[in-house]
C-alpha positions as CSV (number, residue, x, y, z in Angstrom):
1,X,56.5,132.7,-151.8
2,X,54.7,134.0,-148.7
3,X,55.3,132.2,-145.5
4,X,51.6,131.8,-144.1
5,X,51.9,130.0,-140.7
6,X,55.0,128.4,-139.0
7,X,54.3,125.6,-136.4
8,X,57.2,124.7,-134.1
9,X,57.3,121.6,-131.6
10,X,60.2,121.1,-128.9
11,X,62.4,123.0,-131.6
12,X,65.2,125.0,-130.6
13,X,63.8,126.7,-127.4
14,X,60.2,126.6,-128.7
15,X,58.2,124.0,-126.8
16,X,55.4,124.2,-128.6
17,X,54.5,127.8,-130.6
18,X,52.6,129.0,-133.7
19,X,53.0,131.7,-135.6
20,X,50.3,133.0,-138.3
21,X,52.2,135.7,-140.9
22,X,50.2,138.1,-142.9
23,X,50.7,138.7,-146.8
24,X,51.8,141.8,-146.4
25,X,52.6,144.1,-144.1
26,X,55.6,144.8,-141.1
27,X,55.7,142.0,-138.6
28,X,58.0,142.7,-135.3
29,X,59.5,140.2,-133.6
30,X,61.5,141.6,-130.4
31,X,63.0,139.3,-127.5
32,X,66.3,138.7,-125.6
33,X,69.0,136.4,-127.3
34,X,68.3,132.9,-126.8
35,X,64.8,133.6,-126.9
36,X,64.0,131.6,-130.6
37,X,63.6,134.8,-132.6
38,X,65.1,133.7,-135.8
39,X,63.9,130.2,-134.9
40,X,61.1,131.3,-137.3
41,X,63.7,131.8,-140.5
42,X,65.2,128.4,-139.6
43,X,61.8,126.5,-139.4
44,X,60.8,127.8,-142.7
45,X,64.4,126.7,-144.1
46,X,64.3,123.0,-142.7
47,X,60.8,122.2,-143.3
48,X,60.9,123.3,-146.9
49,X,64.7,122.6,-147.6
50,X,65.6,120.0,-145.0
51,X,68.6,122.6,-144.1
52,X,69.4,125.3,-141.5
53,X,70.9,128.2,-142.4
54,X,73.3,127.9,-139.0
55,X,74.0,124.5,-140.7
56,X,73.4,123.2,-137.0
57,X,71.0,120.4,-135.9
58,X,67.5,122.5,-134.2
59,X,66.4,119.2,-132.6
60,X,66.5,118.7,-128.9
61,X,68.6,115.2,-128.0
62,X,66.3,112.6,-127.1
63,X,63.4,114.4,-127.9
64,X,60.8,114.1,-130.5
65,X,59.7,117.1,-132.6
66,X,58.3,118.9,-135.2
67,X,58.4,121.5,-137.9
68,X,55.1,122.2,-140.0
69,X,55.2,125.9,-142.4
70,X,52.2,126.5,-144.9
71,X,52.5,129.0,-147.8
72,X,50.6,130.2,-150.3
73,X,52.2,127.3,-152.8
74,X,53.1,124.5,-150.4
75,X,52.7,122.9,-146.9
76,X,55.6,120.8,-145.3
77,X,55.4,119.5,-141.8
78,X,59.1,117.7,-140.9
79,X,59.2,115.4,-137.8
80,X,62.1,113.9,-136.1
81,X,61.8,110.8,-133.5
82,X,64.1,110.3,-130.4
83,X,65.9,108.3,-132.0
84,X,67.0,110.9,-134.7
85,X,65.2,109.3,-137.7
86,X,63.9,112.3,-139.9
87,X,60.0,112.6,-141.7
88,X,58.9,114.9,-144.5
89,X,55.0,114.9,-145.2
90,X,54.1,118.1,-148.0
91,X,51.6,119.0,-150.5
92,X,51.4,121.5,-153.2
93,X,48.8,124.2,-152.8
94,X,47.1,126.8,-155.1
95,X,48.5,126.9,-158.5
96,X,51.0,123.9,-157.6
97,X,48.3,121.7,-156.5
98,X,45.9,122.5,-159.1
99,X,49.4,121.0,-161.7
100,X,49.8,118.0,-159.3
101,X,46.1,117.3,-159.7
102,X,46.4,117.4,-163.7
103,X,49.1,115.5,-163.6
104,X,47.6,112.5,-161.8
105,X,47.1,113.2,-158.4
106,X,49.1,113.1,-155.2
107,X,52.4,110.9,-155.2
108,X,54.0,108.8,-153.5
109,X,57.8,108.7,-152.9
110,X,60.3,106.5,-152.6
111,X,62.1,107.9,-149.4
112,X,63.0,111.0,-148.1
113,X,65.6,112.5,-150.5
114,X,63.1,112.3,-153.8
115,X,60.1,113.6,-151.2
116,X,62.7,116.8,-150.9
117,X,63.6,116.4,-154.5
118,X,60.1,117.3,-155.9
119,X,59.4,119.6,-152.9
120,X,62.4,121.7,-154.0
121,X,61.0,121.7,-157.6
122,X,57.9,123.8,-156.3
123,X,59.3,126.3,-153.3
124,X,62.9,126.7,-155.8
125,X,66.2,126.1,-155.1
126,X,67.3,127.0,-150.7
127,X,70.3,129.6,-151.8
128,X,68.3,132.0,-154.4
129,X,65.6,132.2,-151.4
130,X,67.9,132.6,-148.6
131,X,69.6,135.7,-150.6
132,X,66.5,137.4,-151.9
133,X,64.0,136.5,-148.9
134,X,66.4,136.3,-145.7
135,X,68.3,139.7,-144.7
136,X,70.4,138.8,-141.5
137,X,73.1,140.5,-139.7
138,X,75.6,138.1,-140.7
139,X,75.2,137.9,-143.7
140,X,74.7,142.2,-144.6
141,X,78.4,142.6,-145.9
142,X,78.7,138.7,-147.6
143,X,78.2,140.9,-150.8
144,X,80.1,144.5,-150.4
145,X,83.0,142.5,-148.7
146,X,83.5,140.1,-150.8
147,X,85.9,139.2,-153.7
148,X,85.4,140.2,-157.0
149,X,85.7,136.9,-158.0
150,X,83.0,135.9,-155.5
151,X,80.9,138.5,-156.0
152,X,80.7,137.4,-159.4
153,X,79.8,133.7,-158.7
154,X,77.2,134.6,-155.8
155,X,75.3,136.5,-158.9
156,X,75.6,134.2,-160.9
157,X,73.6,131.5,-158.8
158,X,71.5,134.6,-157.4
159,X,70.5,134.6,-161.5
160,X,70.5,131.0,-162.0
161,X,73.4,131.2,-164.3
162,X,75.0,128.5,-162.5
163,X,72.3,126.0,-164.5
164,X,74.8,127.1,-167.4
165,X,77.7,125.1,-165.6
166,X,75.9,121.5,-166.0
167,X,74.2,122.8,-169.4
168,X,78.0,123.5,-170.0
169,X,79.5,120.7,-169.1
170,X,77.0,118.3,-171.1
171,X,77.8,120.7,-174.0
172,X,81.3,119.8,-173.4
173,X,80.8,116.1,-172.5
174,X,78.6,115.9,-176.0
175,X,81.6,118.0,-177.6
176,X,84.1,115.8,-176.6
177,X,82.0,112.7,-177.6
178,X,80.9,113.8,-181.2
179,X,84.9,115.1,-181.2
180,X,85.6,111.4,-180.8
181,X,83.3,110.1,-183.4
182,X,84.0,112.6,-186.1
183,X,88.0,111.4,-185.5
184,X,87.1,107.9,-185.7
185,X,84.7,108.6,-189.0
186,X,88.1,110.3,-190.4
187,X,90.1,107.9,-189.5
188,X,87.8,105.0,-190.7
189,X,87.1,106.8,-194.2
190,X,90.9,107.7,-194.3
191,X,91.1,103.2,-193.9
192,X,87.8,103.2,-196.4
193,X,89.5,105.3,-198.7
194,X,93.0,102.8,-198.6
195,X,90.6,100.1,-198.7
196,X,88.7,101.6,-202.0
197,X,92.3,102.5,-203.9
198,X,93.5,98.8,-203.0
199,X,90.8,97.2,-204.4
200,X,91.0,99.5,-207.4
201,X,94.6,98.7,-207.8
202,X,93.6,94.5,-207.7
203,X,91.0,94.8,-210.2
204,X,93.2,97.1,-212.4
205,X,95.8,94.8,-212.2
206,X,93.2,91.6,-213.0
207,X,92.1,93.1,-215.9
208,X,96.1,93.6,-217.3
209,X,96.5,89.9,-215.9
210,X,93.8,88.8,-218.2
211,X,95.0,90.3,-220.9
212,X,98.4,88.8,-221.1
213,X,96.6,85.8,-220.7
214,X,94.9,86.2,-223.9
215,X,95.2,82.5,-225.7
216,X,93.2,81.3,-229.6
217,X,93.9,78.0,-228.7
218,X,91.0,75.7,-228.4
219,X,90.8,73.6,-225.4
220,X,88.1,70.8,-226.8
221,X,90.3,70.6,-229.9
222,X,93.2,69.8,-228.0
223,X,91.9,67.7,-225.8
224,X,89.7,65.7,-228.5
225,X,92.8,65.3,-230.8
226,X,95.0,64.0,-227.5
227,X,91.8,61.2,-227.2
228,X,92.3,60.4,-230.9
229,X,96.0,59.9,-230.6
230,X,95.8,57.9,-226.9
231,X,93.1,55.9,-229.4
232,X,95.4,55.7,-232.1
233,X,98.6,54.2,-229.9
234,X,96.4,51.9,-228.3
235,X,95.1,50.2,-231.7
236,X,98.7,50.3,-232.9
237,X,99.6,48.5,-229.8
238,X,96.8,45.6,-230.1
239,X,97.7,45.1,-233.5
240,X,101.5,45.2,-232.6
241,X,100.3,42.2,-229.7
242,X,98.3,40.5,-232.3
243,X,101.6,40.4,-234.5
244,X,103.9,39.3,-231.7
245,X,100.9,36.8,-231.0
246,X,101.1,35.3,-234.6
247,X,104.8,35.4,-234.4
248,X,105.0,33.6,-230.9
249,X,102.4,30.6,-232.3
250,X,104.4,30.0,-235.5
251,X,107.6,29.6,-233.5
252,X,105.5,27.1,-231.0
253,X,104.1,25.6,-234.2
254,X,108.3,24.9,-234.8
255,X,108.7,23.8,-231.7
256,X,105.7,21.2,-231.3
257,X,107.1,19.6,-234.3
258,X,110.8,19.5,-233.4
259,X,109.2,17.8,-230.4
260,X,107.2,15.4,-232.2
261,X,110.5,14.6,-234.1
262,X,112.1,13.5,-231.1
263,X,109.6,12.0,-229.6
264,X,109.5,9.6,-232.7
265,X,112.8,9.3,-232.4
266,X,113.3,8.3,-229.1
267,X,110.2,5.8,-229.5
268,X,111.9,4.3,-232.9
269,X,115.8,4.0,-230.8
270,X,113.9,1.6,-228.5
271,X,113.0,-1.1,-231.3
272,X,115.6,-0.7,-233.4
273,X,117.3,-3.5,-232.4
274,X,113.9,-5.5,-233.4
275,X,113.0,-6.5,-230.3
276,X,110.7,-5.0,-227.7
277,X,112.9,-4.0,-224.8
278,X,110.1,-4.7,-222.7
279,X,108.7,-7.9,-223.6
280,X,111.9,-9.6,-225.7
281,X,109.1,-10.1,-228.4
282,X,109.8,-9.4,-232.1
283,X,109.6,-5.6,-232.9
284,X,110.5,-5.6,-236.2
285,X,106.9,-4.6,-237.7
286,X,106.7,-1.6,-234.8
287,X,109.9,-0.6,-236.0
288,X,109.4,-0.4,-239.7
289,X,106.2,1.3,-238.4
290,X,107.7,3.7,-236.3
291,X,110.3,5.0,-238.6
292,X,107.5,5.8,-240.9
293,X,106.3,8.0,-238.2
294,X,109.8,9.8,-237.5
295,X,110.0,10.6,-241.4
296,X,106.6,11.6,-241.8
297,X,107.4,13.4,-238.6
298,X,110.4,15.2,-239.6
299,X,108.8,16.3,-242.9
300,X,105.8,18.1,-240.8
301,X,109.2,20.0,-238.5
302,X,110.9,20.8,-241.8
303,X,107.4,22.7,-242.8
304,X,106.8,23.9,-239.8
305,X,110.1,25.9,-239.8
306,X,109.9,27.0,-243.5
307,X,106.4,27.9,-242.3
308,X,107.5,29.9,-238.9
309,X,110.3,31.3,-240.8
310,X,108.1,32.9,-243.5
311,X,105.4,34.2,-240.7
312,X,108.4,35.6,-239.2
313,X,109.8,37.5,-241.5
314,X,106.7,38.6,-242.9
315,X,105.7,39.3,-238.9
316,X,109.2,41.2,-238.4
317,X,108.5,44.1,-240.8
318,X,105.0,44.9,-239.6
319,X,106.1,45.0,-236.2
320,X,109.1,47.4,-236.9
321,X,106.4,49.6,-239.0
322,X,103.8,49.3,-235.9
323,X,106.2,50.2,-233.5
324,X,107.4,53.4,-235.9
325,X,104.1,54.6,-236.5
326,X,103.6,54.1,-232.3
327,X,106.6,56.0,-231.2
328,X,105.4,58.8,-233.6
329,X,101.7,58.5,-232.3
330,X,103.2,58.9,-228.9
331,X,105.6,61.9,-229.6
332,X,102.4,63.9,-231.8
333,X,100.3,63.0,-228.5
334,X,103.0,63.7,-225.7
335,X,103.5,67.1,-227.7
336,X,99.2,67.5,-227.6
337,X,99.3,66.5,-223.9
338,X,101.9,69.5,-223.3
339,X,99.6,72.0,-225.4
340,X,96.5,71.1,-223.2
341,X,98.4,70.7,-220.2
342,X,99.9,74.5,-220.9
343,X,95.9,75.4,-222.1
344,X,94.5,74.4,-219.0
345,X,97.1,76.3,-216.6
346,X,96.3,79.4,-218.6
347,X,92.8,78.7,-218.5
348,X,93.3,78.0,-214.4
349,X,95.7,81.0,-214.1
350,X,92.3,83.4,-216.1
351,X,89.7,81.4,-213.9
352,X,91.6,82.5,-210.5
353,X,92.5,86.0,-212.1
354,X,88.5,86.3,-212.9
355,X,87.6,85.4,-209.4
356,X,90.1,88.2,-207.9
357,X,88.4,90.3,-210.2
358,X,85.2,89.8,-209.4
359,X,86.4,89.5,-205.6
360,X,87.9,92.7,-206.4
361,X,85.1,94.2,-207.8
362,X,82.5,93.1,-204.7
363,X,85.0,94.5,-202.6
364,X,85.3,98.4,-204.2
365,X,81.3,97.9,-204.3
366,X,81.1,97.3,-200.6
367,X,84.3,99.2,-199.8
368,X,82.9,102.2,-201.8
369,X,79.1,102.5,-200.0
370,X,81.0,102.2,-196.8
371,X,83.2,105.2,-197.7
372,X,80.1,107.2,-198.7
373,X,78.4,106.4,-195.4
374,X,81.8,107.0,-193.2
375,X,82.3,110.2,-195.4
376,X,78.8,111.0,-194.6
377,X,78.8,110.5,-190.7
378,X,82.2,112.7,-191.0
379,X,80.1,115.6,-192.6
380,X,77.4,115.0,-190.1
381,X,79.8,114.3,-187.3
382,X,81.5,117.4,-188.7
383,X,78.4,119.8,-188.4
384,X,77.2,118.7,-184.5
385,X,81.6,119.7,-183.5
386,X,80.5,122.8,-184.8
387,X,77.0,123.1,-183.3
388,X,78.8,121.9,-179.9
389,X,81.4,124.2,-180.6
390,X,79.4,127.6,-181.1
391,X,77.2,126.0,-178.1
392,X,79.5,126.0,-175.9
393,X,80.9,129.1,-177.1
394,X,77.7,130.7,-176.1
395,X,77.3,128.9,-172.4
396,X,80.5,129.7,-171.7
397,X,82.2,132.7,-169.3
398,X,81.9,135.1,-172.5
399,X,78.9,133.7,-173.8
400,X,74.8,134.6,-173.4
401,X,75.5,134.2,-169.4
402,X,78.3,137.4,-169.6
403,X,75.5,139.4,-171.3
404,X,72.7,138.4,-168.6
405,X,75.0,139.4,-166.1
406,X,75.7,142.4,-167.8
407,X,72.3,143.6,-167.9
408,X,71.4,142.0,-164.5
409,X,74.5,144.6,-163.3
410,X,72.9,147.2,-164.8
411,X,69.6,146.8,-163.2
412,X,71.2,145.8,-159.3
413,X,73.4,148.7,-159.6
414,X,69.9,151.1,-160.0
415,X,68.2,148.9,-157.7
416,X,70.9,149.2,-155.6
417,X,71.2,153.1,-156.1
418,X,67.5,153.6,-155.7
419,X,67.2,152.0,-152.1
420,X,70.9,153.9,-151.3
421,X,69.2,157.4,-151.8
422,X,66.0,156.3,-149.6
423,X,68.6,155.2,-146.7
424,X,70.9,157.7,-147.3
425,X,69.7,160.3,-149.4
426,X,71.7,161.1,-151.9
427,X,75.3,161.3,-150.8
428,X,76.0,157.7,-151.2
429,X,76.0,155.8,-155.0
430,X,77.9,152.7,-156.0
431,X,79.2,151.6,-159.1
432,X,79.2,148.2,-160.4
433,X,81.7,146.9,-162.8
434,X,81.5,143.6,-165.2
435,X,85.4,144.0,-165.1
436,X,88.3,145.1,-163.4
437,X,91.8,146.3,-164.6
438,X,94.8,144.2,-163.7
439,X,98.0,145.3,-161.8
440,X,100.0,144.0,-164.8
441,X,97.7,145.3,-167.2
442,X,94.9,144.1,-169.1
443,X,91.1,143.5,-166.9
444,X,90.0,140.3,-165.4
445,X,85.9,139.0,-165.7
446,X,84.7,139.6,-161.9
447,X,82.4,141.7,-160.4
448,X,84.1,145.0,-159.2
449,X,82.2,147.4,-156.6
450,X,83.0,151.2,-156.4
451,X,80.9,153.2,-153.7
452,X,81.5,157.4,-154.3
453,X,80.5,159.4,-151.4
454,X,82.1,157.7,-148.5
455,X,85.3,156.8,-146.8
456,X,86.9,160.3,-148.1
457,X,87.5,158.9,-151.3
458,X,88.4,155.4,-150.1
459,X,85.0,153.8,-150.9
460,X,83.5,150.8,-148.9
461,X,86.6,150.3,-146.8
462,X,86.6,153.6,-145.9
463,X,83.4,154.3,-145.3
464,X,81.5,155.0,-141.5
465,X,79.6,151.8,-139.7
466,X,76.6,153.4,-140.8
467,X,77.4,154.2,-144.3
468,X,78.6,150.7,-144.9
469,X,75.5,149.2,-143.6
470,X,73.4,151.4,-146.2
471,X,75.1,150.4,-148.7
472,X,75.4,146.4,-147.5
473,X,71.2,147.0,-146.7
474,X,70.5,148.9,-150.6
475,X,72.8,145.8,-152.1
476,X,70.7,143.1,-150.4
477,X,67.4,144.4,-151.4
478,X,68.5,144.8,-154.9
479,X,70.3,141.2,-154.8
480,X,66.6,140.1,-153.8
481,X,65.0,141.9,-156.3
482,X,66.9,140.5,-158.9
483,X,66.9,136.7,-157.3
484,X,63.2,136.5,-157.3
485,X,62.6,138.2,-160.4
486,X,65.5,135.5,-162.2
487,X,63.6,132.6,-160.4
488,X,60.2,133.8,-161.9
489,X,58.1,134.5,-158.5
490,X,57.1,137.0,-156.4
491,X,59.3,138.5,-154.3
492,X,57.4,137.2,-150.9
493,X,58.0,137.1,-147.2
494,X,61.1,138.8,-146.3
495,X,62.8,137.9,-143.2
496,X,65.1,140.5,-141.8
497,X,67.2,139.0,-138.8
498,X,69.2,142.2,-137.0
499,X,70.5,143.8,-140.5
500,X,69.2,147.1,-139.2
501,X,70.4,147.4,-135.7
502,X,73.5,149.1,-136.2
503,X,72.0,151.9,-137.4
504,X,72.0,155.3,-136.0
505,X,68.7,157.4,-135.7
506,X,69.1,158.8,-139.3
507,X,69.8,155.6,-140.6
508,X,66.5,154.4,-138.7
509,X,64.7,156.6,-140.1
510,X,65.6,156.1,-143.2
511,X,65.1,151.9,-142.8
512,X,61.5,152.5,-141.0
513,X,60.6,154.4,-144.4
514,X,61.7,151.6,-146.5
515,X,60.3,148.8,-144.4
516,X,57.3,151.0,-144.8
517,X,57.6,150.6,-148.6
518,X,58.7,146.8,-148.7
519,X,55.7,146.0,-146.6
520,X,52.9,147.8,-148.8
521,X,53.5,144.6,-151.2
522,X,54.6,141.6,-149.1
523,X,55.0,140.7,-145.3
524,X,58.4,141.9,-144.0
525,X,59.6,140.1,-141.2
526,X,61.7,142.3,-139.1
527,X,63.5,140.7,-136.5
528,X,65.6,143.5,-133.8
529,X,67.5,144.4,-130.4
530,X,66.7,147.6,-131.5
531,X,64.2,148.9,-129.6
532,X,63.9,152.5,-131.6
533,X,63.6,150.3,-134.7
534,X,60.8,147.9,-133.5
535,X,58.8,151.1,-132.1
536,X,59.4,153.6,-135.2
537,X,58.2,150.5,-137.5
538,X,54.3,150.6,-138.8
539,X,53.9,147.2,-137.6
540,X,50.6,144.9,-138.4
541,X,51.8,142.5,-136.3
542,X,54.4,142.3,-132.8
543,X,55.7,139.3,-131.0
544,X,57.5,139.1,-127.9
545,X,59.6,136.5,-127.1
546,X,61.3,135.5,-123.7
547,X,58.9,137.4,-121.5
């Protein structure tokens, strides 16, 4: 990304100052501290990345102001009011704002923080530039005197191999998730399966039910011969009444007469005497009649009981035969009422059994397609633990990222080695190792730096000021070189802030020459107290501050 112009407005000690930056070329800034040299590096950081790389506030209390920075893929302008409220106002250029334009035009953002959100989706993320475009004095030995352990995690952001982290954690997440599911398809087709074998057991067990309830006998038969009999008992039984009936009117027949007997009787004592007890009149005539009456009377009781005691005894036998033949009608159809009743609970007992069997049998047809889709969302389930698995075999530590990194090594260490024998010739080279061995044996996955040449055999730490700031210098520029070639653009402007102005007059040299170089292909930003430097250097381009 080249840095075109940089605009800065009552920030840090700049009142008001503009800077226009060639593509390429050496560009010299000189000045006294405090003068707002590397105000130039932090403009560019906050108005593209809303951050300083002092990680200080630039703004003047009480004071308004503003940053604007054009390059040759964006413009950003960032204004802050007295009373601290922050602005951002950018647009894509060139190639960016020929996408925005396909995609629908300019747009409108919700605040702030998704204005900086898209912008940072255009210039790339603030750490891979600030370690392959910005070469400070600070930050020369973050890399040669680091741990091997941070070594290893600065490349792997420089590389972008930290995106492999959230890529590695959703691969995990998902892992953990379809880990889940294909447990709870086990354990429901483990329950299907209990499920499928119970209801296999109830219908196996119906059918041996049904067959001990195997029965010949005929239910309409019994139940039509207990009708007949109920039939048969209830015409012995009227005809038994009808007896009793006959019996019970030839006795009253008995009776009536008896009565009549008496009453003749009685009517006949009353005039016996031959006179009317009533009246004193002669009764002799009513007398003579009346006792014709009691004999005529008595002769009609005297039939009337030979009568009754013929219908009787006639009556008695038929009723002692009726009441036989009933008592056995009643046994033959208490016994049929016993067979149907026992019928009808087998029947019952099969109708039940029939229903738990076709219960049963709905059941291991359900229970059975469930099984075959729970054993199928195991297989699947089954297949995406192993996808996830390998997966995250392959994002993890010893994964594809441990073979970029290996090759990425390979290509910082020449790099590294080919910008150490420019500023040192060749008595310096460094070696850089995926792995290191451990004091109690075996090797650890860091980043491990060997330098041979310098310190007397005690590498880095042993090297001279100078030495160590060749090798810090040659690291940097390769760290760059690999940083913008693993975020997919050109290397661009390169700010160097002091990282040269410990260096002796051989080491100048050797920096002016590749400046020289750097510059041929981009605008190299070289910002020095080092007044042999700033002289030796083919600049296009010088700025004094402070004067």
């Amino acid at each position: 990304m080249n840095v075109k112009s940089v605009d800065l407005s009552r920030f840090m000690s700049h009142d008001s100052s503009t800077y226009e930056l060639p593509d390429s070329g050496v560009v010299v800034i000189t000045g006294p501290n405090g003068a707002g040299k590397s105000s130039l590096i932090e403009g560019v950081s906050l108005a593209l990345w809303g951050k300083t790389l002092r990680g200080t506030s630039p703004w003047r209390p009480g004071s308004a102001g503003e940053v604007s920075v054009e390059t040759d893929i964006a413009s950003a302008s960032v204004s802050m009011s007295k009373t601290g409220r922050a602005s951002l106002m950018w647009a894509p250029l060139g190639d960016a704002a020929a996408e925005a334009m396909l995609a629908g035009g300019p747009t409108i953002y919700e605040n702030t923080t998704k204005a900086r959100e898209a912008l940072e989706r255009v210039v790339g993320a603030h750490d891979v530039w600030r370690r392959s475009c910005v070469f400070s004095s600070s930050d020369a030995s973050h890399f040669t005197l680091a741990t091997d352990a941070e070594r290893k995690r600065l490349l792997e952001a420089l590389l972008g191999l930290d995106r492999f982290d959230a890529a590695l954690d959703k691969c995990r997440s998902d892992l953990k998730q379809v880990q889940d599911t294909y447990n709870e398809a086990l354990r429901r087709s483990a329950s299907l399966k209990e499920r499928v074998e119970g209801w296999q057991r109830t219908l196996a067990n119906s059918e041996e039910s049904l067959r001990d309830l195997t029965s010949t006998v005929d239910l309409g038969k019994l139940e039509e011969r207990a009708a007949r009999l109920g039939k048969m008992i209830e015409g012995a039984g009227r005809e038994l009444a009808a007896l009793l009936e006959k019996q019970d009117a030839a006795r009253n027949d008995s009776r009536r007469a008896e009565q009549d007997v008496d009453e003749a009787e009685r009517h006949l004592a009353r005039v016996a005497s031959g006179t009317c007890p009533t009246c004193g009149q002669d009764a002799a005539e009513v007398a003579k009649a009346l006792a014709q009456d009691v004999a005529k009377a008595r002769g009609v009781a005297l039939l009337s009981r030979v009568e009754r005691d013929k219908t009787v005894a006639e009556v008695a036998g038929q009723i002692q035969e009726l009441e036989g033949e009933r008592k056995e009608l009643r046994t033959q159809r208490e016994q049929a009422l016993g067979e149907l009743g026992a019928a009808q609970a087998t029947a019952k007992q099969r109708a039940k059994i029939k229903a738990q069997s076709s219960e049963a049998e709905r059941g291991l047809e359900d229970a059975t397609v469930e099984l075959a889709g729970a054993l199928s969302a195991v297989r699947d389930s089954a297949l995406e633990v192993t996808e996830l698995t390998v997966c995250s075999q392959v994002l993890g530590l010893r994964g594809v990222r441990a073979n970029v990194l290996g090759r990425a090594l390979v290509g910082i260490e020449a790099a590294a080695n080919a910008w150490l024998s420019k500023l040192a010739g060749g008595n310096l080279h460094l070696n850089l190792l995926s792995s290191v061995e451990r004091k109690s044996g075996g090797s650890q996955d860091v980043i491990g730096l060997e330098v041979q040449g310098a310190g007397g055999g005690n590498g880095y730490r042993g090297a001279s000021a100078g030495e160590r700031r060749r090798i810090d210098v040659a690291l940097l520029l390769a760290l760059g070189e690999v940083a913008a070639g693993a975020s997919g653009r050109s290397p661009g402007t390169l700010f160097v802030d002091e990282a040269f102005d410990a260096l002796d007059s051989e080491g100048v040299s050797a920096a002016v020459t590749a400046l020289a170089e750097l510059s041929a292909t981009r605008a190299v930003i070289v910002i020095t107290h080092n007044d042999e430097l700033a002289e030796a250097l083919p600049a296009v381009q010088r700025i004094r501050l402070g004067t």
